[in-house]
C-alpha positions in Angstrom: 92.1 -40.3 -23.0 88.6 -40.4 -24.6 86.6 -37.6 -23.3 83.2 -38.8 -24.3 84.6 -42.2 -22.9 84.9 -40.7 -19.4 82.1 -38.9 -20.1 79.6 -42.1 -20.1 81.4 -43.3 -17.2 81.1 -40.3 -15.2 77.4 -40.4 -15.7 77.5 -44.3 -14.9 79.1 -44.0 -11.7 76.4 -41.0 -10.8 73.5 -42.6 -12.1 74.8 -46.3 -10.2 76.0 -44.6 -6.8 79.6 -46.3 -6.9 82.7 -46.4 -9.1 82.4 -50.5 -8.3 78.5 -50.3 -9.9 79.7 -48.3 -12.7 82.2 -51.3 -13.7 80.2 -53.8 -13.6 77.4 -51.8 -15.7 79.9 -51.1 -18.1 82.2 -54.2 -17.8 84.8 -52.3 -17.0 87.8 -52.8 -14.8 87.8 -50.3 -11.6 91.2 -49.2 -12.3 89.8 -47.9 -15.6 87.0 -46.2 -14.1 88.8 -44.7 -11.1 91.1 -43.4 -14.2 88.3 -42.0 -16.5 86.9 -40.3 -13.7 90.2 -38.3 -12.8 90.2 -37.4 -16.9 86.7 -35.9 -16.0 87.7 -34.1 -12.7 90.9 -32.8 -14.6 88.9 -31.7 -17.6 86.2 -29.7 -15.6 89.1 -28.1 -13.0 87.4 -29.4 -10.1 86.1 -32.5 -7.8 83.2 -33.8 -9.2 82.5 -36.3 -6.1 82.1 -36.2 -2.5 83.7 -40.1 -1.3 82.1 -42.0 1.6 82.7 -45.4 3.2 78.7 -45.9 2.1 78.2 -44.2 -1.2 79.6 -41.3 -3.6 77.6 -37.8 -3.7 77.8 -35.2 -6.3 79.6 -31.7 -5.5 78.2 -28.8 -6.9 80.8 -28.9 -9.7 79.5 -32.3 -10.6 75.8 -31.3 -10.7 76.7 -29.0 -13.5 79.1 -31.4 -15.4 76.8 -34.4 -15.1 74.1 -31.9 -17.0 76.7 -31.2 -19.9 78.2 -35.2 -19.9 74.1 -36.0 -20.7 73.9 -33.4 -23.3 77.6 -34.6 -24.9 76.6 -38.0 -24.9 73.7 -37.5 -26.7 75.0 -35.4 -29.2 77.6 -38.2 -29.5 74.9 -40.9 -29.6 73.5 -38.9 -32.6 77.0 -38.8 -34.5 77.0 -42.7 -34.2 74.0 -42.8 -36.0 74.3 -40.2 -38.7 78.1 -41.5 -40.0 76.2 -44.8 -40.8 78.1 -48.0 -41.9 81.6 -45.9 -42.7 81.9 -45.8 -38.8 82.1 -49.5 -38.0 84.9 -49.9 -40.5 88.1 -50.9 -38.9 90.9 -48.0 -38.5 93.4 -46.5 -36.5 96.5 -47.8 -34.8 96.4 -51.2 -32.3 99.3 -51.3 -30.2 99.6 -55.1 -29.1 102.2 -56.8 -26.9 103.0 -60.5 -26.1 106.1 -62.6 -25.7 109.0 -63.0 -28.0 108.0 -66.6 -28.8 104.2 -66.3 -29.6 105.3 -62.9 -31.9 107.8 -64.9 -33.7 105.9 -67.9 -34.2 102.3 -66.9 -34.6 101.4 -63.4 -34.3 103.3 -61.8 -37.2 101.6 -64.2 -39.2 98.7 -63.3 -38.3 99.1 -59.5 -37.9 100.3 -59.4 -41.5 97.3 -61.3 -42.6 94.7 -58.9 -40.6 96.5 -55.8 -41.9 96.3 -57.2 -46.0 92.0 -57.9 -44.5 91.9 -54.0 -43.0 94.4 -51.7 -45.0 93.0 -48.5 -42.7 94.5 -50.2 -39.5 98.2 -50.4 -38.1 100.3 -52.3 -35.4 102.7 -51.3 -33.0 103.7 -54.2 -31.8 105.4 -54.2 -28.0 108.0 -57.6 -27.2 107.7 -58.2 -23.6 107.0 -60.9 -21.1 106.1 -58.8 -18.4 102.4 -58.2 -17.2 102.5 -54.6 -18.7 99.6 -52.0 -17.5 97.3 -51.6 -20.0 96.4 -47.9 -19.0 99.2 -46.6 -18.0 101.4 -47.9 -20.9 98.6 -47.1 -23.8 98.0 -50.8 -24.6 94.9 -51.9 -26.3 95.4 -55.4 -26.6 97.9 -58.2 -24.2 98.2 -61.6 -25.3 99.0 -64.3 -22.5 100.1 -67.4 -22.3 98.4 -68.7 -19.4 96.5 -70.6 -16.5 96.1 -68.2 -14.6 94.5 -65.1 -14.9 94.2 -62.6 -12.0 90.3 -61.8 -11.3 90.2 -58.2 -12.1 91.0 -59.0 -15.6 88.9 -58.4 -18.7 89.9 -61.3 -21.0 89.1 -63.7 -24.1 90.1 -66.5 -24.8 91.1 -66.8 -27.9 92.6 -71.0 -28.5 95.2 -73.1 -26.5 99.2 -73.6 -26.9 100.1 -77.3 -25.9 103.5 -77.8 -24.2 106.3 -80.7 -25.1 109.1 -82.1 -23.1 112.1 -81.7 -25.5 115.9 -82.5 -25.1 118.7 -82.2 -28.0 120.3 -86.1 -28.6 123.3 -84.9 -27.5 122.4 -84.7 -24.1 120.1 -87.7 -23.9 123.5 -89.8 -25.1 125.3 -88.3 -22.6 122.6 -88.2 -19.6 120.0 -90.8 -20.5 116.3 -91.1 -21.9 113.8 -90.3 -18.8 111.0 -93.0 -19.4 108.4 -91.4 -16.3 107.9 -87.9 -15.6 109.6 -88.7 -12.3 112.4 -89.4 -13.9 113.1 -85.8 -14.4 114.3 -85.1 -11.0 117.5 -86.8 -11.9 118.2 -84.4 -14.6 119.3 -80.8 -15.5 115.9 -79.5 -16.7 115.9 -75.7 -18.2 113.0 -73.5 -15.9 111.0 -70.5 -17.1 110.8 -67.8 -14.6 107.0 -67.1 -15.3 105.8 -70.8 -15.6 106.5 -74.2 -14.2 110.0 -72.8 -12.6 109.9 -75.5 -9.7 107.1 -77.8 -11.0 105.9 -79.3 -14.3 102.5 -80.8 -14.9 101.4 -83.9 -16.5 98.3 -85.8 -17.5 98.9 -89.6 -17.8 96.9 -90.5 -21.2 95.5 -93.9 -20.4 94.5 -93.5 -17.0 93.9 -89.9 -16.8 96.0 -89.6 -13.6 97.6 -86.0 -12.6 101.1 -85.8 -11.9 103.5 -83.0 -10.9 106.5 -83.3 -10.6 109.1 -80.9 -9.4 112.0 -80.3 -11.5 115.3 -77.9 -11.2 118.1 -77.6 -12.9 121.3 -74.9 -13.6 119.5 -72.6 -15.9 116.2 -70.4 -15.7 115.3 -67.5 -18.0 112.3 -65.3 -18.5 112.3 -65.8 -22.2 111.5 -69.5 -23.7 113.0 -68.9 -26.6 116.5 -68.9 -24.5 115.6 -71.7 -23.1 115.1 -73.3 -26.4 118.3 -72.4 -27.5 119.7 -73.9 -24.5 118.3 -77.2 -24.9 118.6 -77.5 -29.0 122.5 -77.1 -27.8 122.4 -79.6 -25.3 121.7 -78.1 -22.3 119.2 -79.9 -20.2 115.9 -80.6 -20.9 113.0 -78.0 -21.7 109.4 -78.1 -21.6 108.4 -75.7 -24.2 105.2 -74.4 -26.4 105.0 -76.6 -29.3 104.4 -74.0 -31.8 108.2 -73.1 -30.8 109.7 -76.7 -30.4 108.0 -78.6 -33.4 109.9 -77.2 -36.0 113.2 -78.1 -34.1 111.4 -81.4 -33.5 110.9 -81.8 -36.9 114.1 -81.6 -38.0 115.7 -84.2 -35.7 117.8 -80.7 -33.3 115.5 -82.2 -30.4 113.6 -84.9 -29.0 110.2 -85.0 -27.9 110.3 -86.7 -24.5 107.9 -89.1 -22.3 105.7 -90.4 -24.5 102.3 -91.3 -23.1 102.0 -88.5 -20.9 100.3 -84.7 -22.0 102.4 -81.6 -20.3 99.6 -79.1 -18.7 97.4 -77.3 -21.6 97.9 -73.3 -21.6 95.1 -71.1 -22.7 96.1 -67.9 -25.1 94.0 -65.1 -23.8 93.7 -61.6 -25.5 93.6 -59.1 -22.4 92.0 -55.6 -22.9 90.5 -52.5 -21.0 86.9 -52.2 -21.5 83.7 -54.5 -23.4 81.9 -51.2 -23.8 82.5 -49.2 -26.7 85.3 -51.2 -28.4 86.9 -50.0 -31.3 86.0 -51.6 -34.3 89.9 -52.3 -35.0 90.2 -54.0 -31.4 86.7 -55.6 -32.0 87.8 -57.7 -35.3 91.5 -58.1 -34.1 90.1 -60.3 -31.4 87.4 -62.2 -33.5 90.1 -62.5 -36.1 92.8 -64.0 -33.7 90.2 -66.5 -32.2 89.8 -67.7 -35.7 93.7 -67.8 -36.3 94.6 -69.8 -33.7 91.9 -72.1 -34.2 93.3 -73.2 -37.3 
């Protein structure tokens, strides 16, 4: 890790009294701190803190490092300084993850476009739909789909994916049109493990009215794009991103179902470790991609 990282945040938490202090001074999530802080303790060979219930203590070992982390830091401030505008320049590598479906449909578009923009940068990007650790797994940026952020979270949000109720015309001959969202209970509907599996939300336009309505059905996956598949084949009925289903929508493969009636808005949120001392390349990846997805 970043030793003059966990350098400032040793001194943060000394200077504060608490690890839960430091993070807040530093916008930081705890599990980062509490992991900088073990960097430090490993570094100098010993414990740097005595831990209460009440409030953290310095050990002799930690008197003496906190001395050096001030004198590091300010040698490091004083690097900043000298190297000028050249340091602010975007470089290095950004390893990224999402979901199949938002890589394939929007982010490579958008990667390609930020690396043409910043030629010093690269991307490793990581397919998953799992809620990966940031720390543990090297991550520097997550991007979600989602309503629902847990709390500890250090997020942006960077635009919205809207959400259509799709079915191929094959199964719509065979199975019928549904005209109300309630209508779905009566038919095979395709679930995503990670959203909506048992219950699909719906704004009624003219009124404004909330609805949900549960929904099941004989095939759930944790990857849309299967789903997708699935109903373009005619499986059942989906409700899908529309950045993934227009296209298919488009070219008459499915239907866009239940007109009159707005599935639940997601928000796309760009997840990350730490406000405080942000690489430049993670800086202007995120204001790039808020601009990207709001055109």
């Amino acid at each position: 890790m970043d030793r003059i990282s966990a350098a400032r945040v040793f001194v943060t938490i000394a200077e504060r009294g608490s690890m839960i202090a430091a993070a807040e001074a530093l916008e930081m999530s705890r599990a980062m701190v509490t992991r900088y802080l073990a960097e430090m303790e490993e570094w100098a060979g010993a414990r740097l803190l005595h831990r209460s219930t009440r409030r953290l203590s310095l050990t002799n070992a930690g008197d003496l490092t906190l001395a050096r982390c001030r004198r590091m830091l300010e040698v490091a401030d004083d690097m900043a300084v000298a190297a000028g505008s050249d340091a602010d320049l975007p470089r290095g590598l950004l390893r990224i993850t999402c979901s199949q479906s938002l890589a394939q449909a929007l982010l490579v578009g958008a990667v390609g476009q930020y690396l043409r923009r910043y030629p010093l940068t690269s991307v490793d990007l990581q397919i998953s739909n799992r809620a990966v650790n940031l720390i543990e797994e090297r991550i520097d940026l997550a991007l979600r789909v989602t309503n629902t952020l847990e709390p500890n979270l250090i997020a942006r949000q960077l635009g919205h994916s809207d959400s259509v109720v799709c079915a191929a015309p094959s199964y719509l001959q065979q199975r019928g049109t549904p005209q109300h969202p309630q209508d779905l209970a009566g038919h095979n509907c395709l679930t995503y493990n990670y959203f909506g599996k048992s219950l699909w939300q719906f704004t009624r336009e003219q009124s404004g009215e909330a609805l949900s309505v549960p929904v099941s059905g004989n095939l759930s996956a944790d990857e849309d794009l299967v789903l997708l598949k699935a109903a373009s084949q005619g499986a059942g009925i989906a409700l899908q991103p529309l950045y993934s289903a227009g296209p298919l929508i488009a070219e008459g493969r499915l239907v866009a179902l239940l007109p009159g009636y707005t599935p639940q808005r997601m928000g796309i949120y760009g997840i990350y470790t730490s406000r405080q001392h942000m690489p430049p390349a993670l800086r202007t990846m995120l204001d790039f991609l808020l601009d990207w997805f709001a055109a």
